[in-house]
matplotlib code that plots the C-alpha trace (Angstrom):
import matplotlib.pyplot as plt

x = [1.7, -1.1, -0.5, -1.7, -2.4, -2.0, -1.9, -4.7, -6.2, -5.4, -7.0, -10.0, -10.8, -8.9, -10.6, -14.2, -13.1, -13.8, -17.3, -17.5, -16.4, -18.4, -21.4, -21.3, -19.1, -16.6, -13.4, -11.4, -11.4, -8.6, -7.0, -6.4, -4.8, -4.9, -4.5, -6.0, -2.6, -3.4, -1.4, -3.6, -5.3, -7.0, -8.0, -6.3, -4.2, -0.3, 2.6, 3.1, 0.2, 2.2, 5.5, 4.5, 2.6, 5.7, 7.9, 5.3, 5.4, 9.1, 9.3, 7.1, 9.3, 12.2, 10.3, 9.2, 12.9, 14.1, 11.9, 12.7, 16.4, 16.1, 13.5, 16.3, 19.3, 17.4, 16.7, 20.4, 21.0, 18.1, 19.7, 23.3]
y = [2.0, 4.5, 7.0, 6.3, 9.0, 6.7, 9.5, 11.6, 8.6, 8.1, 11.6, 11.1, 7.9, 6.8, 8.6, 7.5, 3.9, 3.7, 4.4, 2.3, -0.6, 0.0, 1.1, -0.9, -4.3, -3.1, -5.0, -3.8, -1.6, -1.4, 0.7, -0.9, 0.0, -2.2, -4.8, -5.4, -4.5, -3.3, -0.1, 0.6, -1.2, 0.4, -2.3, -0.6, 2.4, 2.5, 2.7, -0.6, -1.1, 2.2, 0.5, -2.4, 0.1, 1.4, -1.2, -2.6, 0.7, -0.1, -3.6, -2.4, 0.1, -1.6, -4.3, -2.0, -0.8, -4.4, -4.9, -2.2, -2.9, -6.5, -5.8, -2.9, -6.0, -8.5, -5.9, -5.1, -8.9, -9.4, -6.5, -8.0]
z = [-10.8, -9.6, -7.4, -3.3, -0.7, 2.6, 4.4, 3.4, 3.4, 7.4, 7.8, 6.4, 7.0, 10.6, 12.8, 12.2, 12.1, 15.6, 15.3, 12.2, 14.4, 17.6, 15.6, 12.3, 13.5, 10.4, 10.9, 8.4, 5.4, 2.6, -0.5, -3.5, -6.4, -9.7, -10.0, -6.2, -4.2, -1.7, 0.1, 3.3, 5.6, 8.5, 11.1, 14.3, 15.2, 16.3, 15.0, 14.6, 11.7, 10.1, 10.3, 8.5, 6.1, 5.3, 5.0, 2.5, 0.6, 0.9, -0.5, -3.5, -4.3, -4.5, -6.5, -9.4, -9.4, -9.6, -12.4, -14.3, -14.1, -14.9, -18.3, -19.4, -18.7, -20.7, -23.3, -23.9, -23.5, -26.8, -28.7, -28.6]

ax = plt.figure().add_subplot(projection="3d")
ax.plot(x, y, z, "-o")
ax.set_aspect("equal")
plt.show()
């Protein structure tokens, strides 16, 4: 999985999303890595949006690691 930088991210792009909102009507703008999963999404500010950033973060985490550990059980399983 590629690298993010959520929080650089947050420092360069949060604080003109304000003005992109009041002066461009811009919702929403998102980070994706490939293929299209998105790890940020600035639509507001609060620690609620950042919770739920990280508990995404979180969840993929421990998806990749569940991955992994199921390929490398099957894998022993196929070599038996």
């Amino acid at each position: 999985m590629p690298k993010t930088n959520a929080p650089l991210a947050i420092k360069l792009f949060g604080p003109g999303f304000a003005a992109l909102k009041s002066d461009y009507g811009v919702d929403q703008f998102q980070f994706y890595t490939p293929p299209a999963l998105s790890y940020l999404r600035i639509a507001s500010t609060g620690t609620a949006s950042t919770e739920m950033l990280g508990s995404a973060a979180e969840l993929a985490r421990q998806s990749n690691t569940l991955r992994e550990e199921v390929n490398r059980f099957l894998a022993h399983i196929r070599a038996a």
